[in-house]
N, C-alpha and C positions, 0 to 999 in steps of 0.2 A: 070541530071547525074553530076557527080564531079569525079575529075583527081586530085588525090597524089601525091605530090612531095616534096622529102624531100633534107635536105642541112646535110650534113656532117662535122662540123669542127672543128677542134681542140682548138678551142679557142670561147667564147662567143659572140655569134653578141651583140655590145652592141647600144645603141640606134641610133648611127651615120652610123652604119653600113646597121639597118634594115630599117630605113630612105631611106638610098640610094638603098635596094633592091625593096623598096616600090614604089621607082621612078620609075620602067619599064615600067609603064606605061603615063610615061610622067607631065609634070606638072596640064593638064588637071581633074585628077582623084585625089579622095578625101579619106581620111582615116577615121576611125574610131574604136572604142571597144568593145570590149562585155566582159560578164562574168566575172564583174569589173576586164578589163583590161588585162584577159588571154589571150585574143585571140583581133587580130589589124586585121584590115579588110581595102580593098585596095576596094574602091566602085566608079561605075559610076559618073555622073552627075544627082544628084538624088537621091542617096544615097544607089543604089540598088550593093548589095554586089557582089564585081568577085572571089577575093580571099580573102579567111581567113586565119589568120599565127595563128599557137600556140606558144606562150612560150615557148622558149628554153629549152630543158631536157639535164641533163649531165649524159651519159648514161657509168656507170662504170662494168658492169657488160661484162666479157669475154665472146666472142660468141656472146653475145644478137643480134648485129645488121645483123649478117651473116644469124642467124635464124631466125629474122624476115622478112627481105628485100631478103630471098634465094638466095645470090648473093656473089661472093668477093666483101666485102667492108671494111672501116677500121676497125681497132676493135678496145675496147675502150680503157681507155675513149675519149667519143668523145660527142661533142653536136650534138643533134637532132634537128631538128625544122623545121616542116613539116607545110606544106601551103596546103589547098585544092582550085581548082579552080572548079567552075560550070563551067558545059558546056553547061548552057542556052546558053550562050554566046560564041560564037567564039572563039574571044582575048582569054579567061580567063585562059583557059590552058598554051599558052604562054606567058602569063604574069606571072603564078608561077611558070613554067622554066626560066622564066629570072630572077624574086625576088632571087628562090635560085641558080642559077648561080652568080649573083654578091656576094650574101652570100658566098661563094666558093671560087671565084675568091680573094677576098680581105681577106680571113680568111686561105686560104689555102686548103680548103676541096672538098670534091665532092658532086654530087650531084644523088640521086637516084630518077626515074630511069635515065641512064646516057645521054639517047636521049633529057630529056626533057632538060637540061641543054644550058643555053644561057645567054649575059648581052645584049642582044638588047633592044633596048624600042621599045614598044611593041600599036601603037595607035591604040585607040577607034573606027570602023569604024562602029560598027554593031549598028541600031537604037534600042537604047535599050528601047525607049519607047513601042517597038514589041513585046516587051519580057517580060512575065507575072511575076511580083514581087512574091518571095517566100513567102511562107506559111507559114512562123517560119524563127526565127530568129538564130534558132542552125543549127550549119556550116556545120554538119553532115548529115542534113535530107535532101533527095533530092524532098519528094512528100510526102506532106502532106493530107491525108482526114480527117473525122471526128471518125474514128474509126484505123487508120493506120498511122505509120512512116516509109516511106521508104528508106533507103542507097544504093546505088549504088555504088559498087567497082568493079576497074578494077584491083589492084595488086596481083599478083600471088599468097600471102598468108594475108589471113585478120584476123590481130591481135586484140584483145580486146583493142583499143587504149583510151586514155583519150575522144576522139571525141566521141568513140562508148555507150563508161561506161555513156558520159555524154545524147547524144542520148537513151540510155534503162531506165536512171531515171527518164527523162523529160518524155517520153512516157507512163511508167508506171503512173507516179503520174497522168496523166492526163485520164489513164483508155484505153490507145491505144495501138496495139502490135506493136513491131519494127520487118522488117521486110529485110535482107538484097537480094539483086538482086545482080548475078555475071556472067560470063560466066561460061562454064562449069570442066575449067581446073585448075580454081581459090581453096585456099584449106585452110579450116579453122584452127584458133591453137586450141586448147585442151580449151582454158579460153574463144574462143568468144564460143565455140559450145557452151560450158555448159552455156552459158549467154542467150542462141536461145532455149536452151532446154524447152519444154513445151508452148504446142499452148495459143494462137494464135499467139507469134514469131516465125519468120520461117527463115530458107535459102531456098532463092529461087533463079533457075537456070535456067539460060535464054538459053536454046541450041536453035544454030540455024536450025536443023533438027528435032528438037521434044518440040518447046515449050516451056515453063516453068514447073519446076515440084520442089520440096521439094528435095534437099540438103541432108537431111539427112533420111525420110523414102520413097522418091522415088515417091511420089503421083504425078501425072499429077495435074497442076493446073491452073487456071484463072482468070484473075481478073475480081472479080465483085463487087457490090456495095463497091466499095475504098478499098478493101483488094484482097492478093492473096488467095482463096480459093482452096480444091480439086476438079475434076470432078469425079463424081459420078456417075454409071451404073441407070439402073432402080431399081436394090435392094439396094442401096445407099451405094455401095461399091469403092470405092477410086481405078482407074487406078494406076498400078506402070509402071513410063517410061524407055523405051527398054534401054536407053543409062545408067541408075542406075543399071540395072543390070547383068553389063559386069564387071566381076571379075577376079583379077590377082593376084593371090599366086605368094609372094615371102618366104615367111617360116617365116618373119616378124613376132615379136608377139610384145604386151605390155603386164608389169605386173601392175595391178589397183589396188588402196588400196581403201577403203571409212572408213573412222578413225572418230569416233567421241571421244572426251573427256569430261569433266565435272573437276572446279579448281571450292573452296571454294572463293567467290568474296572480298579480302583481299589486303591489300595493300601490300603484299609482292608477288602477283603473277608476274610470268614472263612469257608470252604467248609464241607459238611456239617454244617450247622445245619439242614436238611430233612429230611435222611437223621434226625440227631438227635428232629425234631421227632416225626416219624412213630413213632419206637422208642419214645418215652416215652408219647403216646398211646395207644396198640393195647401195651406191654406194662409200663407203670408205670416204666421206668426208660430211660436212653438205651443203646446201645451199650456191651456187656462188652469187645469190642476191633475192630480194624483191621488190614489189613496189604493187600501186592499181591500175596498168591498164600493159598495153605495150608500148614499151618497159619497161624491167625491171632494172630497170636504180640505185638501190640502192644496198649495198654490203649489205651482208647478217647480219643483228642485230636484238637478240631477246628483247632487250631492246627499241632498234626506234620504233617495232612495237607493243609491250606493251604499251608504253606512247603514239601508237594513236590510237591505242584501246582504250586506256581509257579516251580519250580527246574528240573522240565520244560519248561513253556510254552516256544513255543507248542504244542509236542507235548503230547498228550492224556495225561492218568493214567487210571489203571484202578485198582479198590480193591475191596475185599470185607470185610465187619463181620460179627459176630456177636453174638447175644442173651445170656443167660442161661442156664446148663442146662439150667433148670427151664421155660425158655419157649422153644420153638424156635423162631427166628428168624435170618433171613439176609438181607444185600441184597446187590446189587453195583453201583457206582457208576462211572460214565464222568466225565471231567472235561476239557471241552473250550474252547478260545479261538476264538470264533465272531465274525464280525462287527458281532454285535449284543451282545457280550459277554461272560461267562462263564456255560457252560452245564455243567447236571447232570443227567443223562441215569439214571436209580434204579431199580432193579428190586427190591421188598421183597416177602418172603415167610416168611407166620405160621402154625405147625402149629399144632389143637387134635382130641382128639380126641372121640370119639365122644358125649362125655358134655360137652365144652365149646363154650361157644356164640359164633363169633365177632362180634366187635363190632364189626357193621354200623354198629347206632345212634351210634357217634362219630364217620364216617367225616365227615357234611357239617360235624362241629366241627372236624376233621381238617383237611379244606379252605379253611375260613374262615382257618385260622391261618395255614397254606403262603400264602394269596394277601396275609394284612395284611403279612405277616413274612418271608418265604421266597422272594420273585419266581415264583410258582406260571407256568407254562406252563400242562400238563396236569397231571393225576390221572384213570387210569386205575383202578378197584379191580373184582377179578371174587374170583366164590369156586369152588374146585374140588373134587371127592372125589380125594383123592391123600393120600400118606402123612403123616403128625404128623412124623415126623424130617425132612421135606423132602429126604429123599433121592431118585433115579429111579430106578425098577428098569427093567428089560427087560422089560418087558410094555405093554399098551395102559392108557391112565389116559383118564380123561372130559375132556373139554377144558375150561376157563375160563368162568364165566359171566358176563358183566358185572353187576357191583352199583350202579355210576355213573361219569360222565364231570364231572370238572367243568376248564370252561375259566377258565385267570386272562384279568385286565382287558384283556390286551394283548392275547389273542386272541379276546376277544372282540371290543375297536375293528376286530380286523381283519378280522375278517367282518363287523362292522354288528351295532350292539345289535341292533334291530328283525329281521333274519335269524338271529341267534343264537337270540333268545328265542324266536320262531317253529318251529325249526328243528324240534320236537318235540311233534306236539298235544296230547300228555297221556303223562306229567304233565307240567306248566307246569315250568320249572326256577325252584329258586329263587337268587335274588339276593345273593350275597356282596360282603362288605365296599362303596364307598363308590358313592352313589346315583349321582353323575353317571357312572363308568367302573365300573361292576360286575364283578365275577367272576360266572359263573354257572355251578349245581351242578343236573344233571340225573340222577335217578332211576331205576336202570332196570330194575329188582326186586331178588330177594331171592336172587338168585347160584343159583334152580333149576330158574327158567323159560328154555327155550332160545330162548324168544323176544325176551328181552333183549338178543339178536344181532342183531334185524331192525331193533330202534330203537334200536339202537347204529352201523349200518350208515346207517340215517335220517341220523342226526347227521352221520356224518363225509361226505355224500356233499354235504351243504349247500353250496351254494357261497358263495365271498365276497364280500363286496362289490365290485363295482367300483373 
């Protein structure tokens, strides 16, 4: 298991500074790097790692840090620079509250969470030759087998951090699912769920009255041969655990967009001008920032993240923004070099609560724009009862209702006007932007009839044209 501890300060640890928070554990203990030199590691006699630092982040974006760490704390800008300690070891926890307590102390800043904080020096007493050498050498993983990577987090909200992005590529490529363990009061952001989505990644939830069980569809689960699996009855049907499904209406909803686009692959393209478009409609202003993990630490430019789009290519980007404090808002963005061009694959989601009423009524002006302006594909928009913070908890939430489908011009040629527009006897969909190749924008209630599924199911079942 591993313990988070992050340092808050207004100014840069620079290498004199991380030096000395490195000392906490006395001059006994040895340093070293990984991942040419991102991440500094505070290790035994031996070489066996306690604490890992990341590379300081300068985190410019308003809110970001209140919404990731759930907590008052500064807002920015401010640097980040979080330490994990295993807790194979004893010390190890207290050694990365004293690292960022001196980081603090001498820089001016605080430390999350605020207990761990300390400048004691911290000695070595536990025999760490007792103590079984990790499995992998990314900082992230706490239990590694041959088919699994496990994370263990204790903070209240677990953010898609660069530790984690770096944990699901190293796991993937090597053909294993990553796997996170938490307690049960612990609550995902919107960018790690979608990162767990699809087995055999999983969130798993360690309650101390029921077990372990799936985070997000509730299955009882156990470990067996080096992963967490479900249990299964004698018909090989999956238990859901009592504690998943205790439910509390607060009137909460989110409005969900799933956006794809299509741009001619040109050296005048400018990426995330949809993404942009979409933010400024649905909450008055575009995008407070961007970044490829969490914290979202950069101010919002469709230029920064075109030119590293394109510095990848043809390999894919992945991206995540954020709203305004005051408006919760989040997307996450794919960026991929397809045959037919460059595609943008957009997942957006707007909390409001109880008392505010999401704007439905802009969505088909929403869509008119995406398809003149934006190379619209699809627009997916559904409305759910789920939290205003967009966070996930560990419980059952209502599923998605569709609010409307609308297809751009290209996909409509490709099924045949005449079967598009047919495709749904009522309501008629209506006709965007240019008469001869239209987009077309279908209706399919008001996000809390569930029967908006059957003639949303209609649509997509339509075949193509010949």
């Amino acid at each position: 298991m591993t313990k988070d501890v992050i340092a808050l300060t207004p100014e840069m640890p620079d290498l004199t500074t991380l030096l000395a928070g490195l000392y906490a554990g006395g001059p006994d203990l040895g340093v070293n790097t990984t991942a040419d030199g991102a991440v500094v590691q505070l290790c035994a006699p031996g070489g066996r790692p306690l604490v890992s630092v990341e590379a300081p982040i300068l985190v410019h974006v308003p809110g970001e840090t209140a919404r990731l760490l759930d907590c008052a704390v500064p807002d920015g800008p401010v640097w980040w620079t979080e330490a994990r300690a295993s807790t194979a070891v004893a010390e190890a926890g207290r050694l990365a509250g004293s690292f960022a307590g001196r980081l603090a102390t001498v820089l001016g800043g605080t430390v999350w969470p605020p207990r761990a904080a300390s400048t004691e020096v911290v000695p070595l007493t536990s025999d760490i030759s007792a103590v079984p050498a990790p499995a992998t050498a990314a900082p992230a993983v706490d239990v590694l087998t041959t088919s699994t990577a496990v994370v263990i987090q204790d903070r209240p909200l677990v953010p898609l951090t660069s530790w984690l992005t770096d944990a699901l590529r190293t796991t993937t490529a090597s053909g294993r699912a990553l796997q996170i363990v938490t307690p049960p009061a612990v609550r995902l952001t919107l960018p790690t769920r979608t990162a767990l989505h699809g087995l055999p990644n999983r969130w798993v939830v360690q309650h101390p009255g029921h077990g372990y069980y799936d985070g997000l569809s509730g299955a009882v689960l156990h470990w067996k041969d080096g992963t967490f699996t479900p249990v299964c009855d004698e018909n090989g049907t999956a238990q859901v655990a009592e504690a998943f499904k205790a439910v509390t209406r607060t009137g909460e909803r989110q409005l969900l967009l799933a956006l794809r686009t299509r741009h001619p692959a040109d050296a005048d393209i400018v990426l995330g001008r949809a993404l942009e478009a979409v933010f400024e409609q649905l909450t008055g202003a575009a995008p407070a920032g961007w970044s490829t993990a969490e914290p979202v630490n950069l101010p919002w430019s469709t230029r920064e993240l075109t030119d590293l789009a394109r510095s990848r290519a043809p390999r894919s980007t992945w991206l995540v923004a954020v709203g305004r404090p005051d408006r919760p808002a989040i997307a996450t963005a794919r960026v991929s070099r397809t045959p037919e061009g460059v595609e943008e694959d957009i997942t957006l989601a707007f909390g409001y609560s109880e008392d505010e009423e999401p704007p439905l009524g802009a969505i088909e002006a929403l869509a008119a724009e995406l398809e003149a302006r934006h190379g619209l594909v699809t627009l997916l928009t559904s409305l759910r009862e789920a939290r205003r913070d967009l966070t996930v908890p560990a419980r059952v939430e209502p599923p998605p209702i569709p609010v409307a489908l609308t297809l751009g011009s290209d996909e409509v040629r490709s099924r045949g006007l005449a079967h598009a527009v047919q495709a749904l006897a009522e309501p008629m969909p209506t006709r965007l932007g240019r008469t001869a190749g239209p987009a077309l924008h279908y209706p399919l209630g008001d996000g809390t009839d569930p029967r908006a599924w059957a003639r949303f199911q209609q649509l997509t079942r339509r075949p193509s044209r010949p």
